[in-house]
N, C-alpha and C positions, 0 to 999 in steps of 0.2 A: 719287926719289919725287914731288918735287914738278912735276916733267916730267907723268908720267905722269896724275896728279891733272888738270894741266891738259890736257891732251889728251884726257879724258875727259869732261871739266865741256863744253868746247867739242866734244866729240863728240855731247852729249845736246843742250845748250843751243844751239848753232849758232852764234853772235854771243855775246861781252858783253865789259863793262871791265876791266880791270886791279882796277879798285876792286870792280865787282860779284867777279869770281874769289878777291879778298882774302878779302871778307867770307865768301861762300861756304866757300872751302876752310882759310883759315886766320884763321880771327877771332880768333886769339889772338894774333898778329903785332900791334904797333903802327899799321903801315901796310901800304898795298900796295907799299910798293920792290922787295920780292924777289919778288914777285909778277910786278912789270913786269919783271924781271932774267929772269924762268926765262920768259917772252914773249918777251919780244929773243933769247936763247939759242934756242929750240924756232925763230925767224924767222931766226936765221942756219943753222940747218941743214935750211931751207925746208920746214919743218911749219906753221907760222902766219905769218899775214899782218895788215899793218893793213887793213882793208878803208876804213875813212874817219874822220875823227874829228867825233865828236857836237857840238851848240853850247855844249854842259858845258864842252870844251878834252880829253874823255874820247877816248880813241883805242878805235876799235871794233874787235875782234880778230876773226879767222874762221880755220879750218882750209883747209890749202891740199891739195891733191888728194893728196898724200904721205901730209899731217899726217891727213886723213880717212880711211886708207887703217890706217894706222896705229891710229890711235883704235879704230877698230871692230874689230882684232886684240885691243884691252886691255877693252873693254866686255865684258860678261856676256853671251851669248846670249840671254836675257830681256830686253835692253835696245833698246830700238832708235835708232840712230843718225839725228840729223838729216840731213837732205838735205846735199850740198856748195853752198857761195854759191862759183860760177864765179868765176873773175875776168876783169870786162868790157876788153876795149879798145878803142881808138877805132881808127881809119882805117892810124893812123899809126905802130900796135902798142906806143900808151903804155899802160897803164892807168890805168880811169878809175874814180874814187871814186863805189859805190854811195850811192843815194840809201834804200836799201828798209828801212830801221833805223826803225821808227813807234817813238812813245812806249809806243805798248800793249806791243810786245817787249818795251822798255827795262821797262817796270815787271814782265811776267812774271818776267824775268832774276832782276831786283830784289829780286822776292817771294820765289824759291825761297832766292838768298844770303841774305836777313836770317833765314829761316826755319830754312837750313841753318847757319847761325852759332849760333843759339839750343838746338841740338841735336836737330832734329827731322829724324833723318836725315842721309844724306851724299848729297854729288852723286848716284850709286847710286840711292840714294830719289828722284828723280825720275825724270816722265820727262812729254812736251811732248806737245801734241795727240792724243790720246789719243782714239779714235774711239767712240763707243758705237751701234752701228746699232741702227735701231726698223723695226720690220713695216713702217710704212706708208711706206718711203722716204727717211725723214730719217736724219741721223746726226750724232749730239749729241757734238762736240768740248770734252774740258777744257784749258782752257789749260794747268793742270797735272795731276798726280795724283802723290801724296807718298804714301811708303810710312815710316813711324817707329814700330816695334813698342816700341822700349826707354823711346820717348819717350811712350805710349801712347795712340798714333795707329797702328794698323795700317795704317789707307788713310784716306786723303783727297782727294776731289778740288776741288781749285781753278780759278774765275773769278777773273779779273782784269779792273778795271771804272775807265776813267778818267772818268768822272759824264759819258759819251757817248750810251750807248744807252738808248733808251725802258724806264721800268722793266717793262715790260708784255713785253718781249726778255728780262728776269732771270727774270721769270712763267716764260716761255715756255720758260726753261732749265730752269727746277726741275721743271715739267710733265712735260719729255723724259728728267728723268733717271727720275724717278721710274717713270714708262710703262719707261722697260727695267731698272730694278730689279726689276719683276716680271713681269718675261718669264721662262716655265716653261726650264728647260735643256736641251736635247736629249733626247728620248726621256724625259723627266719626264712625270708629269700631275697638273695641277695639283687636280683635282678628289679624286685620289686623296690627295693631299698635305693638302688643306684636310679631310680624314677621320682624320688622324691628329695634327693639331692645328697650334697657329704656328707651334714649330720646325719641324717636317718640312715646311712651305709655304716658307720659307727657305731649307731645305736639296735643295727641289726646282724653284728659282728657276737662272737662270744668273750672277746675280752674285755668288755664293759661288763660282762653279768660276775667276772669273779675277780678285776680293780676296781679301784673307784677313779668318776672321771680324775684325767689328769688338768683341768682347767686350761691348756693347752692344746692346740693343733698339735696332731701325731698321735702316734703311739705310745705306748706307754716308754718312760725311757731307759737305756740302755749304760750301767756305767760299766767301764773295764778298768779295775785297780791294779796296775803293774807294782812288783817289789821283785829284788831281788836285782843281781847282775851290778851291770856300772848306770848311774845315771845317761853314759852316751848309748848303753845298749837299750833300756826303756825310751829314749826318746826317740833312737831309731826304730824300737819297735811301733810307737804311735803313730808316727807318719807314715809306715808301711800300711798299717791298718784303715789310718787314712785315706790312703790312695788306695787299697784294694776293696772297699768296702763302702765307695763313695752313693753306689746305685741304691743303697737302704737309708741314707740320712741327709743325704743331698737337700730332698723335696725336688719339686719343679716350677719349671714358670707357669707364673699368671699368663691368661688372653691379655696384648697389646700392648707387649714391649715399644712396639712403632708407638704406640700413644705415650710413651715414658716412664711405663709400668715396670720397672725392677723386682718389686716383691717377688718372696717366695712362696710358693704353694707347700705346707708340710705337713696337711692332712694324713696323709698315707706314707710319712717319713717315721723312718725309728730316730727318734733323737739318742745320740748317741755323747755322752763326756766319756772324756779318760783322768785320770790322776793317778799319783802313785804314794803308794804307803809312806814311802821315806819322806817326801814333800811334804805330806800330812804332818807328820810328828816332827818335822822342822819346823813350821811354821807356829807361830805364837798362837794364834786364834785355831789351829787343827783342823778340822774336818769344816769348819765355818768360815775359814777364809776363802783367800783367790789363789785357791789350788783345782781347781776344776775347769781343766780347757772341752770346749767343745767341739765335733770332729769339724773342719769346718772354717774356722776362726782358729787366731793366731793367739789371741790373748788368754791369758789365764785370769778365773773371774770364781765369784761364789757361785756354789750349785744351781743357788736361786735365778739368777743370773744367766748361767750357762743353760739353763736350760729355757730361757725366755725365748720368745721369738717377735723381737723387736721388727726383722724384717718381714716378719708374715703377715699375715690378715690384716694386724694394727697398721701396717707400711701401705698394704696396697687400698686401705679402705681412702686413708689420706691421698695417693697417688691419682685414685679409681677418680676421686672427688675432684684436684685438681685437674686431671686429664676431664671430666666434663664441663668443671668452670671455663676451661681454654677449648675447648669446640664450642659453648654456649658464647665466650667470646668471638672466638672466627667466624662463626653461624652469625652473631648480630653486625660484624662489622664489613660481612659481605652483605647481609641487606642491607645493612645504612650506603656504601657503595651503590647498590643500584635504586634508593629513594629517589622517586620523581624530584624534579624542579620546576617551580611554577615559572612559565614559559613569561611572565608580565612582572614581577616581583623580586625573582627568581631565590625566595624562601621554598626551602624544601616542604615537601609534605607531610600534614600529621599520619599519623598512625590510621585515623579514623575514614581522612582524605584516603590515602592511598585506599585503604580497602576497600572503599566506597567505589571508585571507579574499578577496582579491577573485578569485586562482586556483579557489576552493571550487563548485561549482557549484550549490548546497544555503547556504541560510543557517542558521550555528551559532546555539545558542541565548546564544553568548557575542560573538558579533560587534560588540558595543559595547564590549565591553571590550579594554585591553590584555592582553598577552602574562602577564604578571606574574599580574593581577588573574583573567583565564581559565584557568589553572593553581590558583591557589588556590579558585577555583570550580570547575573540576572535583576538585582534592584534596575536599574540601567536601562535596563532591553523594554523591565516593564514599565520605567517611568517615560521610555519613546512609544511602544506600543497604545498609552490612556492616550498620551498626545495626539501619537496618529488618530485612533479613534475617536478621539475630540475630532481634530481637524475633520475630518471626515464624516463626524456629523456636524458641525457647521457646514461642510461644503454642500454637503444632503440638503439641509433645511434651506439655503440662501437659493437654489438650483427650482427648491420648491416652492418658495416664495416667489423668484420669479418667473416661475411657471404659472402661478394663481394668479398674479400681476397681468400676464400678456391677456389670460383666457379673459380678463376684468374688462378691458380694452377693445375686446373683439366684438364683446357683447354688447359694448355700447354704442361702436357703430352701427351695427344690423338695427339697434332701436331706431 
């Protein structure tokens, strides 16, 4: 097993130490001994080779045209194999101790072992230069890109930064990633996609067809590993990076700040952390602590962490909801304000009252009053109404009985 592990690690990786393959593949070993043991074994049956040793006293390993041969038989078809380092000799058919091992490798190496010690992935989850072509020519290389779903990191791609290059070169990375994060995907269109809202503009992007979702709003994210220099020169270099590279990781506001809405928008943000090598291997828990600031925020926090967005979608769905509850408020508390009052009682009106009269297209002669009080006014109106009508037919019948009466009278004189 542990053969094969390394014949893998130095399949993807190309080069590294006994000490980086420890940390890498078995960080729960004390040491690298057996590490260097299954090296020497894998170099006596001419799979690996020392290729030179570092000014560390670290001996540099490389797969030899066998051991390369082999490795890419045991790698995953999704994986792709680094190149073979030849082995050079001179005139005189010695070989001769490469020189081409820069500190930038040594720290890429470096970054994936402590990352992959910390649980963020297995050798597997790597993988090295990693090409991103853009329209106009360019093609934006990650030193890494880390795949750690369990660790919840889906994808990640990583820089690695010895405090060498112009921070306006880390600009100019974020720029290129971000420009082919929303490059439309084959036979997509984007126009049509921005019609059916932010998900489906994602999902008609090409860098969903070769990540997997990040379970997060944005892009895929972006780490920058600084090593090297003074800790004051790394932390000066972050906050530069910071401030010149705000327009890629920001996000933007939601609609209706005036309604109280703060969230961030960060669909279309590169999320961006920084941390640095030396931090990492300081810290007792590695690449799994709160060494991962995000650009942004002040605090230093886990990956997992850092890369949340507590103030996005989840802030403003809360926000969105309170700002309705409080106009659904102001809305009910301006119409209970202008509820009629019953002009005879003066009990406001129901819900059914009011709508009643202002449904009416005619106004009642009881329309000042409530419900209650307009029932006992028309009971009222109709208990005078039988009366009058009573009265007035007595008045009728008594009119005509003495009318019957005179004509009785008349007749019997003329007899």
């Amino acid at each position: 097993m542990r053969r094969k592990e390394v014949l893998k690690a130095l399949g993807i990786f190309q080069r590294a130490t006994a000490d980086q393959l420890w940390r890498m593949l078995r960080p729960t070993d004390q040491h690298d001994r057996i590490t260097r043991d299954t090296l020497n074994a894998l170099k006596g049956s001419g799979l690996t080779r020392v290729e030179t040793r570092l000014e560390s006293g670290h001996q540099l390993w490389v797969l030899t045209e066998k051991g390369h041969k082999e490795a890419k038989l045991l790698l995953p078809k999704n994986v792709r194999i680094s190149a073979l380092r030849k082995l050079e000799v001179d005139d005189e058919g010695q070989p001769v101790e490469a020189d081409g091992y820069d500190e930038h490798a040594a720290a890429v190496t470096s970054t994936a072992a402590v990352l992959t010690g910390a649980g963020y992935g297995t050798p597997l989850s790597w993988q090295t230069e990693i090409g991103h072509k853009l329209p106009y020519g360019y093609t934006q290389y990650a030193d890494l890109t880390m795949r750690a779903p369990d660790a919840g990191v889906p994808a990640m791609l990583l820089e690695v930064d010895r405090v060498t290059e112009p921070v306006d070169d880390l600009v100019d990375k974020l720029r290129r990633y971000r420009d082919w994060f929303e490059l439309p995907a084959p036979k997509g269109g984007r126009a049509v996609a921005w019609a059916k809202g932010e998900a489906a503009v994602h999902a008609s992007r090409l860098w969903p067809h070769l990540y997997p979702a990040t379970g997060r709003e944005g892009y895929v994210p972006v780490a920058f590993v600084f090593t090297g220099k003074t800790a004051a020169q790394r932390e000066s270099r972050m906050r530069r990076l910071e401030h010149a590279a705000r327009a890629y990781f920001a996000g933007t506001s939601y609609p209706g700040r005036s309604a109280g809405i703060t969230a961030v928008d960060y669909h279309r943000a590169v999320p961006v952390v920084v941390t640095e090598l030396e931090r990492i291997t300081a810290d007792p828990a590695g690449a799994a602590g709160a060494v991962w600031r995000r650009l942004g925020r002040q605090e230093w926090q886990t990956l997992p962490e850092a890369l949340d967005n507590p103030d996005g979608d989840r802030l403003y769905a809360v926000q969105w909801k309170d700002a309705r509850d409080r106009r659904a408020e102001r809305e009910a508390a301006e119409r209970e304000a202008k509820r009629p009052v019953c002009a005879r009682c003066g009990a406001k009106f129901t819900d059914d009252r009011w709508n009643l009269i202002r449904q009416d297209s005619w106004s009642g002669a009881w329309d000042d009053l409530c419900g209650a009080c307009a029932q006992e006014s028309v009971a009222r109106a109709e208990v005078e109404r039988v009366a009058r009508r009573q009265g007035e037919d007595v008045a009728a019948g008594a009119a005509a009985e003495a009318q019957t009466s005179r004509a009785r009278g008349l007749f019997r004189r003329r007899g």
